[in-house]
C-alpha positions as CSV (number, residue, x, y, z in Angstrom):
1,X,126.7,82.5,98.2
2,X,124.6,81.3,100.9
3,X,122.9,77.8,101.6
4,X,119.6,79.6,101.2
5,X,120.3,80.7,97.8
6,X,120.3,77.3,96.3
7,X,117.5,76.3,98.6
8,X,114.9,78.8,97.5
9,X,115.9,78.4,93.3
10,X,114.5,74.9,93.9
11,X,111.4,76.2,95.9
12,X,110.9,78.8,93.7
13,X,111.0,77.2,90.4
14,X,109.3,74.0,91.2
15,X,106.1,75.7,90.2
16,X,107.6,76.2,86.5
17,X,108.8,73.0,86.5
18,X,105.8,71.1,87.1
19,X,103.4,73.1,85.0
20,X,106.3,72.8,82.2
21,X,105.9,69.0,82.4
22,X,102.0,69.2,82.2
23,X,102.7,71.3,79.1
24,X,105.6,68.9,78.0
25,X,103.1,65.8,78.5
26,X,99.9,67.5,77.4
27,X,98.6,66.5,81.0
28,X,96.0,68.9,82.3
29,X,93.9,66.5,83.8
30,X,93.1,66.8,87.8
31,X,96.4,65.3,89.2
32,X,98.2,67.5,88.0
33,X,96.3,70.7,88.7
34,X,96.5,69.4,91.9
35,X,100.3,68.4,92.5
36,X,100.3,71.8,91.0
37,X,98.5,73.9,93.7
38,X,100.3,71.1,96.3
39,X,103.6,71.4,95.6
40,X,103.8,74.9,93.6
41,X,102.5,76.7,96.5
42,X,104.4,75.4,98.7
43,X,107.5,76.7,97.2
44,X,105.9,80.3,97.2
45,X,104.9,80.1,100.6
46,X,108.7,79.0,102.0
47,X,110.0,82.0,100.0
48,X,107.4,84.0,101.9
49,X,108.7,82.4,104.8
50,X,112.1,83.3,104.1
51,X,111.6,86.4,103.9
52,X,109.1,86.9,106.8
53,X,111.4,84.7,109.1
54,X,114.1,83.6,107.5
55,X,116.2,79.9,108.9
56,X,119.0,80.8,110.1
57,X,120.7,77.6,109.3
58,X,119.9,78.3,105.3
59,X,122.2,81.6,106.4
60,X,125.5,79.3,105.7
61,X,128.1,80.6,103.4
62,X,128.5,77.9,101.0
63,X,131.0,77.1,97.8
64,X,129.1,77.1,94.3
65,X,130.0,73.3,93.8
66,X,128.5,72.6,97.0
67,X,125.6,74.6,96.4
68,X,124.6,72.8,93.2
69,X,125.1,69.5,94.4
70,X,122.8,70.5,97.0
71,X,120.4,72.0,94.2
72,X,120.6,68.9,92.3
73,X,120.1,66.4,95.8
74,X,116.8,68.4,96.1
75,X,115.8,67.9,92.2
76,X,114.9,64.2,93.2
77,X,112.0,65.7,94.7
78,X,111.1,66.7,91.4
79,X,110.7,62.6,90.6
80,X,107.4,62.6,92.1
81,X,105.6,64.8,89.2
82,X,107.6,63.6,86.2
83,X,106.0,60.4,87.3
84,X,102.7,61.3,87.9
85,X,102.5,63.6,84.6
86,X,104.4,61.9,82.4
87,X,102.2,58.4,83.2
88,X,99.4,60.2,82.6
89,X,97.8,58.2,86.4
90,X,94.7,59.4,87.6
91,X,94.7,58.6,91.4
92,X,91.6,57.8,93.1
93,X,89.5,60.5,94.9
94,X,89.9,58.6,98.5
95,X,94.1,59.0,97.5
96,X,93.5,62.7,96.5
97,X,91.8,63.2,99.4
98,X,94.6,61.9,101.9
99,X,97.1,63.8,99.8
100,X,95.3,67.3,100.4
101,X,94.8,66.6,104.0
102,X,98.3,65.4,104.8
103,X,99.3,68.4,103.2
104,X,97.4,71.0,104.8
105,X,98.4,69.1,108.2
106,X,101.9,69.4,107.4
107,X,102.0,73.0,105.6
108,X,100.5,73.9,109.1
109,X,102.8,72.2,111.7
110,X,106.0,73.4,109.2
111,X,104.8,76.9,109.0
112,X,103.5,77.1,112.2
113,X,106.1,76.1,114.4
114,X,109.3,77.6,112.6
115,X,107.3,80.9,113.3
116,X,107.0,80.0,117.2
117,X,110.6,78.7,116.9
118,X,111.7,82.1,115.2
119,X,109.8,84.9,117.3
120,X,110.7,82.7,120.7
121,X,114.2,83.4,119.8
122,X,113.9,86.4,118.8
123,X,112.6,88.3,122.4
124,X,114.2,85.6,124.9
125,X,116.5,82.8,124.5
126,X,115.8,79.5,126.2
127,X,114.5,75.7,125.7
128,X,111.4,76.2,123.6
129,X,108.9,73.6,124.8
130,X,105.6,74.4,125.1
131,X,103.3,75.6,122.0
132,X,104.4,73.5,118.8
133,X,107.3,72.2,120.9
134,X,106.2,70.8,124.0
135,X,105.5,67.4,123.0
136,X,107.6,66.7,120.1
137,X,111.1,68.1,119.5
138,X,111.0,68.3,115.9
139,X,107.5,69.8,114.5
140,X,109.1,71.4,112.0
141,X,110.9,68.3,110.3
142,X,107.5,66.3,111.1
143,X,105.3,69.2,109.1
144,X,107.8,69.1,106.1
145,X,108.0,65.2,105.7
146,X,103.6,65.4,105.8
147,X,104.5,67.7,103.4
148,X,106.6,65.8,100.4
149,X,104.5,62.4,101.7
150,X,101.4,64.1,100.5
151,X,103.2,65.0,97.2
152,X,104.2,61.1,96.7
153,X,101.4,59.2,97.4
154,X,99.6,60.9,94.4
155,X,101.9,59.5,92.0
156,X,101.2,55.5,93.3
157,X,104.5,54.5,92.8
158,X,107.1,53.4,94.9
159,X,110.4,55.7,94.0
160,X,108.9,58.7,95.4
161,X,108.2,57.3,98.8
162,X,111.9,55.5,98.1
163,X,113.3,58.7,97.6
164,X,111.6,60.2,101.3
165,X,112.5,57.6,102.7
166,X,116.3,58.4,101.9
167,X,116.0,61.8,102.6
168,X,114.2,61.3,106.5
169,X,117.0,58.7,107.0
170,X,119.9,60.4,105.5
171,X,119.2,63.7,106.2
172,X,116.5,64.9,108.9
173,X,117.3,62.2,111.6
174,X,120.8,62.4,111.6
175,X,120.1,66.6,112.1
176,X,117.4,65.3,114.6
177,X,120.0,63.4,116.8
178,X,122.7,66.2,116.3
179,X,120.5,68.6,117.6
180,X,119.7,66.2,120.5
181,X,123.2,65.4,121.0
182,X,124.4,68.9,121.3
183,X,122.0,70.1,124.0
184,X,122.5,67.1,126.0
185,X,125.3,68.9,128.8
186,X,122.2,71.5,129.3
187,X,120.3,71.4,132.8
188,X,116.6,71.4,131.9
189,X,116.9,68.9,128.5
190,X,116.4,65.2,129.8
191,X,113.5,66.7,131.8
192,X,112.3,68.0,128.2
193,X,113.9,65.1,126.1
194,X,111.7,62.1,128.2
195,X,108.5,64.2,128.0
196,X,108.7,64.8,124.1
197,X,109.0,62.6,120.8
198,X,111.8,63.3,118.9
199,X,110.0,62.9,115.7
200,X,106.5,61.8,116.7
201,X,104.4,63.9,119.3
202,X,104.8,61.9,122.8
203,X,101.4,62.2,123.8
204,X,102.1,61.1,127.3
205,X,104.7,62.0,129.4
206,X,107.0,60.7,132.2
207,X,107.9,63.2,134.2
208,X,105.8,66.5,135.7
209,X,108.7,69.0,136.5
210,X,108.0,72.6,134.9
211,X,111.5,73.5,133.5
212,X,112.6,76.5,135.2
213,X,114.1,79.8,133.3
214,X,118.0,79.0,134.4
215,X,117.0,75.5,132.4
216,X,116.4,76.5,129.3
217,X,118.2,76.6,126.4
218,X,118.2,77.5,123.0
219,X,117.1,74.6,120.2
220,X,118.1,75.0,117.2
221,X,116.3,73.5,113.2
């Protein structure tokens, strides 16, 4: 089976399991109509994605123990609305507020710049840095952690954020630096590398000098 396969039952079923909680908890107040809408549609929408423009890194063959651990690992996002629901919380408006917003900002750079990433690649190969790219390396990774920030900071309680906070350290920055790391040897990268954040949009740059075609190279999410 592939990576993706295991990937997308979580996406996929996270709107079940949410609106099985409010069910479980007889919670239908606001919070959870919206953590709901949130995090619900943002498991359609990367199954939309995948089938639109699929990763290809979620394109790995992988063994079925593997896969379900990996299933599992992603289940601790589900921590954020057991809390919420089952504590029965009702966040403040000003909180609700943040929580929509950072999650329309994110759903947008996520979405947004995979597609760049995806139909670049598709007609030329090259560095991609301009668009979505040209300031910060890693859009994509910034979009999606927007994303599952927006979905903890509803619930007011520290293990969601915790549990984030593991996954940005153990999992997207050490992708991050692998990704740097492997187009280091290309001509064209430090140019690109000193004029863009690797996680945070560098909004000022060092360096002036246009990367020419022979410079670029692919990246890779």
């Amino acid at each position: 089976m592939k990576t993706k396969h295991f990937v997308n039952l979580h996406k996929g079923t996270t709107f079940f399991f949410v609106l099985a909680l409010m069910f479980g908890y007889n919670n239908f107040s606001l919070a959870p109509w919206i953590y709901l809408s949130l995090h619900g549609t943002y498991g359609f929408l990367w199954l939309l994605k995948d089938r639109i423009y699929p990763d290809k890194q979620w394109e790995q063959e992988v063994s079925i123990p593997l896969g379900v651990t990996g299933f599992l690992i992603l289940c601790l996002y589900w921590v954020a609305p057991f809390i919420l629901i089952s504590s029965g919380s009702t966040p403040p408006l000003y909180l609700v507020w943040l929580a929509v917003s950072l999650n329309i900002i994110g759903v947008f750079l996520h979405f947004a710049s995979d597609s760049q990433k995806y139909y670049t690649l598709k007609y030329r190969s090259g560095l991609i840095d301009e668009g979505f790219f040209a300031r910060c390396r890693n859009t994509n990774y910034l979009g999606e952690f927007l994303i599952y920030l927006s979905f903890a900071i509803l619930t007011q309680h520290w293990l969601p954020l915790l549990i984030l906070a593991g996954f940005l350290l153990g999992i997207f920055v050490p992708n991050m630096l692998k990704k740097d790391n492997s187009l280091a040897k290309y001509p064209g990268f430090v140019d690109y590398q000193a004029n863009s954040g690797l996680f945070f949009p560098k909004l000022f740059g060092v360096s002036t000098r246009e990367s020419s075609p022979e410079d670029r190279v692919t990246i890779n999410s």
